[in-house]
CHARMM internal coordinates of N, CA and C (Angstrom, degrees):
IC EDIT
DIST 1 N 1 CA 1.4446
DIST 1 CA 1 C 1.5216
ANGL 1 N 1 CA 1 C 108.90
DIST 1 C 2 N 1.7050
ANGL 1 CA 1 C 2 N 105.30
DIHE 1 N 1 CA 1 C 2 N 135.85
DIST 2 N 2 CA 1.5321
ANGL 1 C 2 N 2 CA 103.73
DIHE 1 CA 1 C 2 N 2 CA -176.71
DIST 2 CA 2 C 1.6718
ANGL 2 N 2 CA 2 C 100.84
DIHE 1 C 2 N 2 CA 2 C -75.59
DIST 2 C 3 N 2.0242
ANGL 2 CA 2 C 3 N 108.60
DIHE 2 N 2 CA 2 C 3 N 153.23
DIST 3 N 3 CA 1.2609
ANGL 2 C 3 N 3 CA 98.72
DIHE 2 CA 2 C 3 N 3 CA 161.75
DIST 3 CA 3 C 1.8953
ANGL 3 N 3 CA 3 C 105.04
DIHE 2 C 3 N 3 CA 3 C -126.98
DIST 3 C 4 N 0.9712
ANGL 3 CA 3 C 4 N 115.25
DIHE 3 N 3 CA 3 C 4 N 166.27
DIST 4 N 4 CA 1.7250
ANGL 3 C 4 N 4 CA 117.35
DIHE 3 CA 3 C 4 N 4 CA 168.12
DIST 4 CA 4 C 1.0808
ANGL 4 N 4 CA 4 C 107.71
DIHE 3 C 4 N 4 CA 4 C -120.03
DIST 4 C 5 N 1.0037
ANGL 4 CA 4 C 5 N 145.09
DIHE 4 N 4 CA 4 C 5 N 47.01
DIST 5 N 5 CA 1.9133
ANGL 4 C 5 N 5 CA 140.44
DIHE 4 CA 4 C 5 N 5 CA 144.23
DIST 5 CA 5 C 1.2929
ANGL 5 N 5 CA 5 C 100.24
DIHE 4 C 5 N 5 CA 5 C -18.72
DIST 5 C 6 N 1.7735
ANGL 5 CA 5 C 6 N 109.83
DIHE 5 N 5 CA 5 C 6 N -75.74
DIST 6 N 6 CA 1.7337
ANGL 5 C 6 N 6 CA 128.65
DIHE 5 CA 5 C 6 N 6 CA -158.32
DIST 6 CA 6 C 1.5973
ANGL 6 N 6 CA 6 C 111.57
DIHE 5 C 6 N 6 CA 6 C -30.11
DIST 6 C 7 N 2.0431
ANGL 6 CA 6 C 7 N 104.40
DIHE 6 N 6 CA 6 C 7 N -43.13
DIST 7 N 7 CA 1.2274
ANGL 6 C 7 N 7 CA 96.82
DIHE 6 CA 6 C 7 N 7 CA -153.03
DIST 7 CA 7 C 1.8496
ANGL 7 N 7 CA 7 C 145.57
DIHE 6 C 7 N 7 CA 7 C 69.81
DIST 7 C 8 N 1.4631
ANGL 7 CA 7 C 8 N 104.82
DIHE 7 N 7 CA 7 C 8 N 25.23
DIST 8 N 8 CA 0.6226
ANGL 7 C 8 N 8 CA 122.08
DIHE 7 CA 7 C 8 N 8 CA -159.02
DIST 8 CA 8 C 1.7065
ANGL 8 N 8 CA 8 C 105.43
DIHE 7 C 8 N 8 CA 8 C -103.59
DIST 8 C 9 N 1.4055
ANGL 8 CA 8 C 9 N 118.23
DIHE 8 N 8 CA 8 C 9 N 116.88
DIST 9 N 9 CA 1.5490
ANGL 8 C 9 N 9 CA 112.51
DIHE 8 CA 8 C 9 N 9 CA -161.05
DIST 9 CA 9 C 1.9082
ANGL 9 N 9 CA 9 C 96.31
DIHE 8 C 9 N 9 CA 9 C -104.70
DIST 9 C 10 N 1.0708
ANGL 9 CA 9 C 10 N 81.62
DIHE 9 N 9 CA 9 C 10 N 161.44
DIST 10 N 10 CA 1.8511
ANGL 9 C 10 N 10 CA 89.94
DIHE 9 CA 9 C 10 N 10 CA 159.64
DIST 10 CA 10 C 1.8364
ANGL 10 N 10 CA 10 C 118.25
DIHE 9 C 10 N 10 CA 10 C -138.09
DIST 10 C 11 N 1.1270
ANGL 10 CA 10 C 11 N 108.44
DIHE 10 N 10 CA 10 C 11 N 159.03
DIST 11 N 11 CA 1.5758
ANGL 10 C 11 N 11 CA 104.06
DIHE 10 CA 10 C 11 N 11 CA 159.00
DIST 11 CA 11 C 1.4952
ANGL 11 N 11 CA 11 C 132.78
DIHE 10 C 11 N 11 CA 11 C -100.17
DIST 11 C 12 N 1.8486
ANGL 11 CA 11 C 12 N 112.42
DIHE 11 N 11 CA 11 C 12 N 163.44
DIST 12 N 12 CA 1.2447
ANGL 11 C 12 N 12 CA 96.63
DIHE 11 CA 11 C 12 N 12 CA 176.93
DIST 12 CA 12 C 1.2640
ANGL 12 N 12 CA 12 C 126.06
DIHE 11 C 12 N 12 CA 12 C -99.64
DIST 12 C 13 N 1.1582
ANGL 12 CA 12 C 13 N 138.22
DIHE 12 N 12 CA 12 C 13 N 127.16
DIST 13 N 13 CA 1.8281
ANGL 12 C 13 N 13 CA 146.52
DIHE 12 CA 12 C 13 N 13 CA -171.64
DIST 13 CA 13 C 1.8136
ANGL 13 N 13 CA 13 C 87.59
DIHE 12 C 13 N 13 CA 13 C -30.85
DIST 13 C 14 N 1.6645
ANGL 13 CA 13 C 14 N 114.07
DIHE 13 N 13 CA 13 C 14 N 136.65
DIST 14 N 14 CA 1.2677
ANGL 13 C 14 N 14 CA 129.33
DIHE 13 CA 13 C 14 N 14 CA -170.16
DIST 14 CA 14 C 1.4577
ANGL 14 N 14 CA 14 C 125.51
DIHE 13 C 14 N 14 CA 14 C 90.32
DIST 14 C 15 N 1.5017
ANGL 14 CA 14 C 15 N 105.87
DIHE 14 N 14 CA 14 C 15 N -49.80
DIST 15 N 15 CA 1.8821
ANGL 14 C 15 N 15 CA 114.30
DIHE 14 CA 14 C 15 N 15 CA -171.68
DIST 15 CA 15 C 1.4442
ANGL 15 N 15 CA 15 C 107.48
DIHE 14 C 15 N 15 CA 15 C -37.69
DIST 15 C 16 N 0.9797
ANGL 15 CA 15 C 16 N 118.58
DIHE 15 N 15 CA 15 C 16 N 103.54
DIST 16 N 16 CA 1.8049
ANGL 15 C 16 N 16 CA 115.81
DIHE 15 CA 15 C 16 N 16 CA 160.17
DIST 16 CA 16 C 1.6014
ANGL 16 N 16 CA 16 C 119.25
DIHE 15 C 16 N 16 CA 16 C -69.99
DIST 16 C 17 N 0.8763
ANGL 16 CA 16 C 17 N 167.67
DIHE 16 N 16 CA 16 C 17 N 144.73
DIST 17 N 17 CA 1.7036
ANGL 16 C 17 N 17 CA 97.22
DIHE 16 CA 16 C 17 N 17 CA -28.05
DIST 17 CA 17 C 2.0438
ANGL 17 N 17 CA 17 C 84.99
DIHE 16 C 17 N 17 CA 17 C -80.10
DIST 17 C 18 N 1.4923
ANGL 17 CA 17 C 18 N 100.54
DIHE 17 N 17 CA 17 C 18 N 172.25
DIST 18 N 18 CA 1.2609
ANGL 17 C 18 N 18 CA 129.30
DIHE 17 CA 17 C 18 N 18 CA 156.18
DIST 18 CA 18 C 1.6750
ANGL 18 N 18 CA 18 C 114.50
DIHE 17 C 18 N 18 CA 18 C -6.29
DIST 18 C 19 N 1.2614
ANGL 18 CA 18 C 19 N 123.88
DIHE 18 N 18 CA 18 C 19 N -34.95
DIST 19 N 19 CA 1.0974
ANGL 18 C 19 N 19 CA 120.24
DIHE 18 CA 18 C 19 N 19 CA -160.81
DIST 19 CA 19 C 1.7985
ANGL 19 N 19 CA 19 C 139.85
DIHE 18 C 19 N 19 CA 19 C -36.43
DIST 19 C 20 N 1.1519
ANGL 19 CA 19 C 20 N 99.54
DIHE 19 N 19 CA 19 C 20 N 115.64
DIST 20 N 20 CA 1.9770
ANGL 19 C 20 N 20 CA 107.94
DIHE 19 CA 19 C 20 N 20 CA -153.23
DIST 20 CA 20 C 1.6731
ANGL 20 N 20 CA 20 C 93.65
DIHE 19 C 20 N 20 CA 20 C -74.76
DIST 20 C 21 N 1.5287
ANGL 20 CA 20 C 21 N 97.78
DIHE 20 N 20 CA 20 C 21 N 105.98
DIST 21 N 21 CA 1.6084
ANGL 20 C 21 N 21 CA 112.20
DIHE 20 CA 20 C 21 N 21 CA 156.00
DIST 21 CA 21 C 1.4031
ANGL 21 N 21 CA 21 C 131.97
DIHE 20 C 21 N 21 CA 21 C -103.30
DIST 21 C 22 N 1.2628
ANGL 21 CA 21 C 22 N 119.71
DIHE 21 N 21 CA 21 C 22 N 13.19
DIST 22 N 22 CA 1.3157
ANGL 21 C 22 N 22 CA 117.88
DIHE 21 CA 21 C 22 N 22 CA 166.48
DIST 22 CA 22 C 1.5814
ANGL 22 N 22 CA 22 C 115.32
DIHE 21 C 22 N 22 CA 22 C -155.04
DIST 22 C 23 N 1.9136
ANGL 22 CA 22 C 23 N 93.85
DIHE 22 N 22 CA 22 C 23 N 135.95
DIST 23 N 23 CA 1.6184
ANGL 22 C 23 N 23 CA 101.00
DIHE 22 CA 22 C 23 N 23 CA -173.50
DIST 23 CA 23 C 0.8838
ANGL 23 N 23 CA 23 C 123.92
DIHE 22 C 23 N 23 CA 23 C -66.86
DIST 23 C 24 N 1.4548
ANGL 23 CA 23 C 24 N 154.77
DIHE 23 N 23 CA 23 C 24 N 111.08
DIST 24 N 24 CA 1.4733
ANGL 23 C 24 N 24 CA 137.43
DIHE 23 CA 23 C 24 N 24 CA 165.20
DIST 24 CA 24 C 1.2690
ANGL 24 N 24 CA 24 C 131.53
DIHE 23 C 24 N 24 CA 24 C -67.17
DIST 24 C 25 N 1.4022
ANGL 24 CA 24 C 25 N 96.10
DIHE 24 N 24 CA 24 C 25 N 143.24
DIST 25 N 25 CA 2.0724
ANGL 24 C 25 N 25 CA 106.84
DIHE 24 CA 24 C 25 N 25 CA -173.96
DIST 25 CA 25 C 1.7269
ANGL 25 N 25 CA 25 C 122.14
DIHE 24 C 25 N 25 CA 25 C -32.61
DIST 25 C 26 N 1.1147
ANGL 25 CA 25 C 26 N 144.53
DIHE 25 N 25 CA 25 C 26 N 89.67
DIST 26 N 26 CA 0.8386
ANGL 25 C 26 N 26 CA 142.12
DIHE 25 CA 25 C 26 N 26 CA -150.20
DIST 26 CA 26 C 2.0376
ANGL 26 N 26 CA 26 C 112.44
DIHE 25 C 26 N 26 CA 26 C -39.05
DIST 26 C 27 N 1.6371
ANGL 26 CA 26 C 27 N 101.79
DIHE 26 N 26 CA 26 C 27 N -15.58
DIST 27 N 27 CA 1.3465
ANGL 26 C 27 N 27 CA 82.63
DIHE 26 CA 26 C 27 N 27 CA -166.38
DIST 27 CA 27 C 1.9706
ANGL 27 N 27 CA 27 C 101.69
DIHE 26 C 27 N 27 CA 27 C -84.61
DIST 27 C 28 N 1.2960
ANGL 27 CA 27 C 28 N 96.57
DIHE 27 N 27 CA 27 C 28 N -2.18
DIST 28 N 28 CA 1.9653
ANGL 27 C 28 N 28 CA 92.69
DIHE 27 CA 27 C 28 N 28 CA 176.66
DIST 28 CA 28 C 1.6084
ANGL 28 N 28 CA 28 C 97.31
DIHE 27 C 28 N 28 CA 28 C -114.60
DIST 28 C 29 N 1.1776
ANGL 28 CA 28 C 29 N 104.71
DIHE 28 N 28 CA 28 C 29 N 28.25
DIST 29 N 29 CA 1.8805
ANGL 28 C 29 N 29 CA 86.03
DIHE 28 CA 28 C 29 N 29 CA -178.27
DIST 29 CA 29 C 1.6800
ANGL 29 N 29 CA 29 C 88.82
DIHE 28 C 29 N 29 CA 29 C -106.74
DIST 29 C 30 N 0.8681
ANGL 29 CA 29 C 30 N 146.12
DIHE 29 N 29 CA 29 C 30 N -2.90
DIST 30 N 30 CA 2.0798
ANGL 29 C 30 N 30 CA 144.50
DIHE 29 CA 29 C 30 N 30 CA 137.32
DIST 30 CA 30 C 1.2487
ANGL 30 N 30 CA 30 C 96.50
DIHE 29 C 30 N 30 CA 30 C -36.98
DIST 30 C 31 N 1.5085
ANGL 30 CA 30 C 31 N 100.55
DIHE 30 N 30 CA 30 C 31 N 155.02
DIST 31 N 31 CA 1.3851
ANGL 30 C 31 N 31 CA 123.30
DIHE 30 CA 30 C 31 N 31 CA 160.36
DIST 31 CA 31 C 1.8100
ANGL 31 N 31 CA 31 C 123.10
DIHE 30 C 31 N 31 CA 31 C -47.89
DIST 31 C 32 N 1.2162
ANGL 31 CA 31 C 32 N 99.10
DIHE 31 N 31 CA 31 C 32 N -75.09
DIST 32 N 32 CA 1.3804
ANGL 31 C 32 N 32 CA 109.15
DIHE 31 CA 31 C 32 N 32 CA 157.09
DIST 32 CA 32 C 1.4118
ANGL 32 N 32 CA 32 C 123.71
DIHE 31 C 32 N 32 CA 32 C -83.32
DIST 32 C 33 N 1.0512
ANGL 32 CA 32 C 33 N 136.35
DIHE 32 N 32 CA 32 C 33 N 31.48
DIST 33 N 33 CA 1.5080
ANGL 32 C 33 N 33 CA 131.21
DIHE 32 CA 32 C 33 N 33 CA 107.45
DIST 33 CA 33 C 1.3039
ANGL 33 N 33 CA 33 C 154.88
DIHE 32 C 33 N 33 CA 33 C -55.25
DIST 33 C 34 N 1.8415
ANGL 33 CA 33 C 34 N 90.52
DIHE 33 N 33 CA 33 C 34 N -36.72
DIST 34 N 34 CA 1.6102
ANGL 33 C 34 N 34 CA 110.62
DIHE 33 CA 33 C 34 N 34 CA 166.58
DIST 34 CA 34 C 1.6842
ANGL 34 N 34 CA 34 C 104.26
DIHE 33 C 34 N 34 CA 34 C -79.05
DIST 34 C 35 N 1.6400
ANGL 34 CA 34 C 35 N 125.91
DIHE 34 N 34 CA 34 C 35 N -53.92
DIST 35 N 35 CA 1.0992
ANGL 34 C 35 N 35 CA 101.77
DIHE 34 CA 34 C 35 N 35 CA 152.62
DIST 35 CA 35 C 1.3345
ANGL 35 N 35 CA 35 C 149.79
DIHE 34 C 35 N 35 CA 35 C -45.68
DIST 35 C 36 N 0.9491
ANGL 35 CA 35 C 36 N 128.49
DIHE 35 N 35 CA 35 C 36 N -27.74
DIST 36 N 36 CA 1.6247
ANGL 35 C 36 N 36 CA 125.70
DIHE 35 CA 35 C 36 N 36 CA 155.32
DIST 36 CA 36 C 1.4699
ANGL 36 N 36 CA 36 C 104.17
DIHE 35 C 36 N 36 CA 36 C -74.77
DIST 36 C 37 N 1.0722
ANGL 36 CA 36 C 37 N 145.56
DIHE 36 N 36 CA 36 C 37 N -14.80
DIST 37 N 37 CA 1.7134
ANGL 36 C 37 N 37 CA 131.03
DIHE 36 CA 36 C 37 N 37 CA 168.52
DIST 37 CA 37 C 1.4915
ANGL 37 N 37 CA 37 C 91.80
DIHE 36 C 37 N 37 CA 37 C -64.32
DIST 37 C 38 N 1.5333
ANGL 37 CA 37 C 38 N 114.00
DIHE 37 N 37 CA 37 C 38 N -72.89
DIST 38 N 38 CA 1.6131
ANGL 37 C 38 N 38 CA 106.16
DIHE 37 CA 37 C 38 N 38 CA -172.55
DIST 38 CA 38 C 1.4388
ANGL 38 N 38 CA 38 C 125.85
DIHE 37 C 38 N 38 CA 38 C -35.72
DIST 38 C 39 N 1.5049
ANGL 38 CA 38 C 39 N 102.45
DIHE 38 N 38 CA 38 C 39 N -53.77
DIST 39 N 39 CA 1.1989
ANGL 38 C 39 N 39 CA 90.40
DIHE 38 CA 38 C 39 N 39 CA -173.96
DIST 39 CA 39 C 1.5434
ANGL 39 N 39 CA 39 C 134.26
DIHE 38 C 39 N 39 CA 39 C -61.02
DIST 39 C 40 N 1.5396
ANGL 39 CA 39 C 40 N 113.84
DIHE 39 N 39 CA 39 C 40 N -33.43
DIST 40 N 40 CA 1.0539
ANGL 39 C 40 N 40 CA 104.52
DIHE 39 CA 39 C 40 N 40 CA 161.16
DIST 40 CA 40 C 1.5435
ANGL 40 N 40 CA 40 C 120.50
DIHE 39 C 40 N 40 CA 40 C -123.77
DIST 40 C 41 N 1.4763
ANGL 40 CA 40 C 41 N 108.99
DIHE 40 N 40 CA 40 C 41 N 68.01
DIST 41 N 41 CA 1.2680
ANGL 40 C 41 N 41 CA 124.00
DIHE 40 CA 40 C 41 N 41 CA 142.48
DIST 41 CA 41 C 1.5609
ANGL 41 N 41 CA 41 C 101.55
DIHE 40 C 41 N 41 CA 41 C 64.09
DIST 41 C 42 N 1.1546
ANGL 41 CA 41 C 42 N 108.11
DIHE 41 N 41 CA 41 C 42 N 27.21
DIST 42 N 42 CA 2.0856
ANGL 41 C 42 N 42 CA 118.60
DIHE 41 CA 41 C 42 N 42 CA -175.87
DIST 42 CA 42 C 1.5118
ANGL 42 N 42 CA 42 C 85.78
DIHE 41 C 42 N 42 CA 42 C -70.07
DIST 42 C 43 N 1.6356
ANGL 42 CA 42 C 43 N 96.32
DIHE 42 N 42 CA 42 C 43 N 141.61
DIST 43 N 43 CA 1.6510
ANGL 42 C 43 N 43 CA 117.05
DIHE 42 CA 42 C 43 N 43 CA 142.09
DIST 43 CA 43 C 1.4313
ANGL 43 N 43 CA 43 C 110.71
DIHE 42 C 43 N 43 CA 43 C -101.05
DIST 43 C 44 N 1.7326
ANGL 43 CA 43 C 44 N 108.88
DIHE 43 N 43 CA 43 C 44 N 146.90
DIST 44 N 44 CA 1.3712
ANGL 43 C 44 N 44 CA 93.45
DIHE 43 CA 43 C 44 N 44 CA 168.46
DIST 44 CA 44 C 1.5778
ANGL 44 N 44 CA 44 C 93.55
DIHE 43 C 44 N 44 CA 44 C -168.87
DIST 44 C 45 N 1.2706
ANGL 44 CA 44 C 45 N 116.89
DIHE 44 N 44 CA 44 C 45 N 165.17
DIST 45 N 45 CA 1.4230
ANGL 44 C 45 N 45 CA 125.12
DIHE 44 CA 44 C 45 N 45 CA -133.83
DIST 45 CA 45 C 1.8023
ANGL 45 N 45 CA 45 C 102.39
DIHE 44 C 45 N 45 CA 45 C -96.17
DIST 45 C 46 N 1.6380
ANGL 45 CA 45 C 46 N 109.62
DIHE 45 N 45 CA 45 C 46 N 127.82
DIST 46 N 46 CA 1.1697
ANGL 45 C 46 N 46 CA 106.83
DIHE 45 CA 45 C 46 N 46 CA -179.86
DIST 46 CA 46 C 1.6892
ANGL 46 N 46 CA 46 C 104.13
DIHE 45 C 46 N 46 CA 46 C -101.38
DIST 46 C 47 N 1.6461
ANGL 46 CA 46 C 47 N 117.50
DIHE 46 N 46 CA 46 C 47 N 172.49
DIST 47 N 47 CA 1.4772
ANGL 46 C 47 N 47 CA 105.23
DIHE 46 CA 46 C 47 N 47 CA 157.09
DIST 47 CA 47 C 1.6754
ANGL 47 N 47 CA 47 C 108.70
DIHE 46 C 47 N 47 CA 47 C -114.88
DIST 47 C 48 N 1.0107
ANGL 47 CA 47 C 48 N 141.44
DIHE 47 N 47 CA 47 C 48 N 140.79
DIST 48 N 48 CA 0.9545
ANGL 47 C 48 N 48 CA 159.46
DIHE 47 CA 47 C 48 N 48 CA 110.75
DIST 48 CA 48 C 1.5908
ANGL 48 N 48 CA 48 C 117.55
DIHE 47 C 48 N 48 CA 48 C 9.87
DIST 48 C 49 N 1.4791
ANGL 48 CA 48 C 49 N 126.56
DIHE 48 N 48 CA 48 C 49 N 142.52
DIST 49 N 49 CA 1.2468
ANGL 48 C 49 N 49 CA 131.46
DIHE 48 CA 48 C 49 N 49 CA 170.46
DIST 49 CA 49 C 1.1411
ANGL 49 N 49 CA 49 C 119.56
DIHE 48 C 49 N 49 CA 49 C -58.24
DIST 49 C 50 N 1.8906
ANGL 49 CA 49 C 50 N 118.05
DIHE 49 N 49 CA 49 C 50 N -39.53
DIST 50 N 50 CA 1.1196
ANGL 49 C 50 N 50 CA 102.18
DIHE 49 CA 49 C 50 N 50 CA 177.60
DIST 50 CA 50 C 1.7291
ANGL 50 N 50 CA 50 C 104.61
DIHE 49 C 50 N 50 CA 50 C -104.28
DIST 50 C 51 N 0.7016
ANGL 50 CA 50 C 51 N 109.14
DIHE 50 N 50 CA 50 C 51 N 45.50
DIST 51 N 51 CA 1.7866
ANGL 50 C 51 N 51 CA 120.44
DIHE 50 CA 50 C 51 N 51 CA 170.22
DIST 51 CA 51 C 1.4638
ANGL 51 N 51 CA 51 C 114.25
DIHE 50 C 51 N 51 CA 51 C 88.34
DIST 51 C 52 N 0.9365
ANGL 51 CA 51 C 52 N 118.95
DIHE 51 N 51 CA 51 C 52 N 28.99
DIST 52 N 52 CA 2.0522
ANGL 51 C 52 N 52 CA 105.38
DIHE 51 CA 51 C 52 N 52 CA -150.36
DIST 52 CA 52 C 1.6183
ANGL 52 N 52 CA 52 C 64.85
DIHE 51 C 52 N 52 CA 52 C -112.84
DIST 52 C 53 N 1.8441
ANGL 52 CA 52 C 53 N 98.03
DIHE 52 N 52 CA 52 C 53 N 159.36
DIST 53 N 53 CA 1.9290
ANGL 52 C 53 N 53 CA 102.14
DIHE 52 CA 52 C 53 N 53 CA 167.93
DIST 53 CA 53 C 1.5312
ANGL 53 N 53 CA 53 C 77.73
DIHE 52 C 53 N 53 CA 53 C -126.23
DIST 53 C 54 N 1.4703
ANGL 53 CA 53 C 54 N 85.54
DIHE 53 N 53 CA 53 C 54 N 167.83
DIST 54 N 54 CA 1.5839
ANGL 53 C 54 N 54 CA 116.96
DIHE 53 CA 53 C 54 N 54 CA -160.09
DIST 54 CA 54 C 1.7973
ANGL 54 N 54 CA 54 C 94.62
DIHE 53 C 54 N 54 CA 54 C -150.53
DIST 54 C 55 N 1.6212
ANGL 54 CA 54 C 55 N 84.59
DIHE 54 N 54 CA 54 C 55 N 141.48
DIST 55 N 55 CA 1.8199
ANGL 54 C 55 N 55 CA 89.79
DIHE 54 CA 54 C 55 N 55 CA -175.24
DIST 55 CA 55 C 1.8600
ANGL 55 N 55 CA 55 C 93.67
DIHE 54 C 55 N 55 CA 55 C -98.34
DIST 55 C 56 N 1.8013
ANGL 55 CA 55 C 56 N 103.45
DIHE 55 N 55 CA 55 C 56 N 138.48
DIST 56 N 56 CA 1.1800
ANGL 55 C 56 N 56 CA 89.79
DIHE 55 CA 55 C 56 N 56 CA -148.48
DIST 56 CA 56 C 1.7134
ANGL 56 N 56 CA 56 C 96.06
DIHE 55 C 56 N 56 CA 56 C -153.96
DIST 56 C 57 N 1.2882
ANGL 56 CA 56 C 57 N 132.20
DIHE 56 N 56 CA 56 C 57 N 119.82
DIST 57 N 57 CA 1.4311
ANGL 56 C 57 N 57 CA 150.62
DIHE 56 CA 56 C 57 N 57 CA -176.27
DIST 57 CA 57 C 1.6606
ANGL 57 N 57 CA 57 C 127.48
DIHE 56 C 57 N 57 CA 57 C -78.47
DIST 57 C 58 N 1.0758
ANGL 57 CA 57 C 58 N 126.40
DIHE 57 N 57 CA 57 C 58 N 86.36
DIST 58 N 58 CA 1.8282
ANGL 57 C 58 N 58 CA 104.34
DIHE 57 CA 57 C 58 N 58 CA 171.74
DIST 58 CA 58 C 1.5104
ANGL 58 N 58 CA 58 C 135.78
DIHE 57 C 58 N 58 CA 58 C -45.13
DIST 58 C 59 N 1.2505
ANGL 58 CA 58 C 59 N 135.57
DIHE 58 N 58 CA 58 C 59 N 117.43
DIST 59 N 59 CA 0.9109
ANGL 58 C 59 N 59 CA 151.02
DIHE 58 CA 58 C 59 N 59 CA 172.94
DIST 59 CA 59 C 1.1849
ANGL 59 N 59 CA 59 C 117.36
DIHE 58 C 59 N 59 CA 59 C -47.99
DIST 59 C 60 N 1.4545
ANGL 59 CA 59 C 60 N 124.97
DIHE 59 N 59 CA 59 C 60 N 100.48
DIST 60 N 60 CA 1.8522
ANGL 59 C 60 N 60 CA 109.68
DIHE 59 CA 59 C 60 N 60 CA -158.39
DIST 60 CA 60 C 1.3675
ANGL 60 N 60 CA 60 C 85.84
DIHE 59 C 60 N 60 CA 60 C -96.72
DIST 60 C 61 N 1.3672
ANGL 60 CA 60 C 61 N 149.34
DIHE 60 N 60 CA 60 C 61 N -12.62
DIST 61 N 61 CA 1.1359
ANGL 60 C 61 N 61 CA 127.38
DIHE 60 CA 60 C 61 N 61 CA 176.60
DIST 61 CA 61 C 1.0271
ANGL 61 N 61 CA 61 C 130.49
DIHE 60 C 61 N 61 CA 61 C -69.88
DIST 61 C 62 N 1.7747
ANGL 61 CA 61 C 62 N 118.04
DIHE 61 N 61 CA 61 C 62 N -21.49
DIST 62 N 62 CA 1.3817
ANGL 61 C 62 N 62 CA 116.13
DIHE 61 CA 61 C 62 N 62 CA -153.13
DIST 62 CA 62 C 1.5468
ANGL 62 N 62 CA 62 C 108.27
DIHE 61 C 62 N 62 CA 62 C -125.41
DIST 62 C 63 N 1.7659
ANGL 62 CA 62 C 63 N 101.56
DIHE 62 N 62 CA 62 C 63 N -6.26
DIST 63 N 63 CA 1.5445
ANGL 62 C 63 N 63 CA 132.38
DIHE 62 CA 62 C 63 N 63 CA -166.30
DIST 63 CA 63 C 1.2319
ANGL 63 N 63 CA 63 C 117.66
DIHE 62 C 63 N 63 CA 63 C -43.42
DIST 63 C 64 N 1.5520
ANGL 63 CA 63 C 64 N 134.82
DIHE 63 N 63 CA 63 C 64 N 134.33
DIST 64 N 64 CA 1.5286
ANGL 63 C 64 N 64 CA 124.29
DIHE 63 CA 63 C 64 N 64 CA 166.19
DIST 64 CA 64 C 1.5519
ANGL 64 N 64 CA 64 C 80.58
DIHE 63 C 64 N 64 CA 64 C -121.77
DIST 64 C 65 N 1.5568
ANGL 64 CA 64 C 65 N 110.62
DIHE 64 N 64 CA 64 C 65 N 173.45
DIST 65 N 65 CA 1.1716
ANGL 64 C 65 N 65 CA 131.50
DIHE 64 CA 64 C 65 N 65 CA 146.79
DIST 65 CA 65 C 1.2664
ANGL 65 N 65 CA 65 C 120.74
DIHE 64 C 65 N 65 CA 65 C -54.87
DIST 65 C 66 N 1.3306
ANGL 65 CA 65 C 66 N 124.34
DIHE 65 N 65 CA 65 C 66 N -39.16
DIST 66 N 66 CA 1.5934
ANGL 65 C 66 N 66 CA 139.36
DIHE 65 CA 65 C 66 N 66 CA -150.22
DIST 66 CA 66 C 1.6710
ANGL 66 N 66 CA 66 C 89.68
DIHE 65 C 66 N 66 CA 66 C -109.47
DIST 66 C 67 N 1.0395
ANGL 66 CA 66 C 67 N 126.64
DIHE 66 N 66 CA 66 C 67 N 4.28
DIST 67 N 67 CA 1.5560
ANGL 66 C 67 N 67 CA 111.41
DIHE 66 CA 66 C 67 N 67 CA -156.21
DIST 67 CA 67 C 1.7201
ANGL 67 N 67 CA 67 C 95.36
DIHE 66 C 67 N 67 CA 67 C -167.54
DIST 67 C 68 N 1.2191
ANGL 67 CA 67 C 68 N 152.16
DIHE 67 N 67 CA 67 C 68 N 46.66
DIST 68 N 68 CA 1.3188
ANGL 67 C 68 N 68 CA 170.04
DIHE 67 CA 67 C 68 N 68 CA -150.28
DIST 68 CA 68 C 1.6330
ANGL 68 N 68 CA 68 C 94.33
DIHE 67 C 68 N 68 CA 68 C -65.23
DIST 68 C 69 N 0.8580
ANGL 68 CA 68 C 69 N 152.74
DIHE 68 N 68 CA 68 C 69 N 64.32
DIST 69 N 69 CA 1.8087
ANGL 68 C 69 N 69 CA 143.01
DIHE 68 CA 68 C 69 N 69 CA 146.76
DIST 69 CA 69 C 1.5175
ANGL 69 N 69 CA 69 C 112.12
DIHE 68 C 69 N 69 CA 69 C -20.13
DIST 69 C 70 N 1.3689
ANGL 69 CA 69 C 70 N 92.71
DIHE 69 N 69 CA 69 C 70 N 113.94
DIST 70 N 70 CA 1.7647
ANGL 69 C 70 N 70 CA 105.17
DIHE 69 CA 69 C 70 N 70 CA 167.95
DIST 70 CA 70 C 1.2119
ANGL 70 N 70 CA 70 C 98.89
DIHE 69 C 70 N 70 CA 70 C -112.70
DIST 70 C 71 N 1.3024
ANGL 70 CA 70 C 71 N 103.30
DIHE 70 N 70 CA 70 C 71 N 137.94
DIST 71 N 71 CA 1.6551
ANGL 70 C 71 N 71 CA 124.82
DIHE 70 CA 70 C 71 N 71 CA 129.80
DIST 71 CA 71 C 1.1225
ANGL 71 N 71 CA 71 C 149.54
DIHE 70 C 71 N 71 CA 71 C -120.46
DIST 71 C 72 N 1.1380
ANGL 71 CA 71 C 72 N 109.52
DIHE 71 N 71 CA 71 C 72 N 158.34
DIST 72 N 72 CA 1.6030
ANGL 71 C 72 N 72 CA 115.42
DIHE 71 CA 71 C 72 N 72 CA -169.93
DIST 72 CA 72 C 2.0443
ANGL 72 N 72 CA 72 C 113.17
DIHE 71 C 72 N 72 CA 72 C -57.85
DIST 72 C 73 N 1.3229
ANGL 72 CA 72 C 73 N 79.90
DIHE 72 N 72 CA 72 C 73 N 126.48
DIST 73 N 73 CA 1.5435
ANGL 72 C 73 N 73 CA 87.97
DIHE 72 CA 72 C 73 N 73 CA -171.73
DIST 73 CA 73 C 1.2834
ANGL 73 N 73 CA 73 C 94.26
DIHE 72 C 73 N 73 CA 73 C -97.77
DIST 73 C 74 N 1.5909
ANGL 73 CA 73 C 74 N 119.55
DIHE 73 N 73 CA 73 C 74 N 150.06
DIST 74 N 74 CA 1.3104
ANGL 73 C 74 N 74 CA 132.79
DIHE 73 CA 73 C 74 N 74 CA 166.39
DIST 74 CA 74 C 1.3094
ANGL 74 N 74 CA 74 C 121.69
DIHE 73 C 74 N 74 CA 74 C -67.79
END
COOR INIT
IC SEED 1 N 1 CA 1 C
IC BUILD
């Protein structure tokens, strides 16, 4: 079961400005968590503002620390 303690948001590729709408699973919202998502291409489940989770990818191209890019995983 996912948890969000961390609080750790990301954005979605497009949103003007930047604005972080979804929390990530606490176990990739670490530094090296999100790095190990990238590296190997992990999906893993965000929640949503209004609660819904969404299966959901980092964007290693576009990625900050401060600013996490999700995308929609298949």
């Amino acid at each position: 079961m996912a948890t969000y303690s961390l609080a750790v948001t990301g954005a979605r590729p497009g949103s003007v400005p930047l604005a972080k709408v979804e929390t990530i699973d606490d176990t990739y919202a670490t530094l090296g968590g999100m790095q190990y998502a990238m590296r190997l291409g992990l999906a893993f489940v965000t929640q949503g503002q209004d609660g819904r989770l969404h299966n959901r990818k980092l964007d290693a191209e576009r990625w900050t620390q401060a600013t996490p890019i999700l995308k929609t995983s298949p």
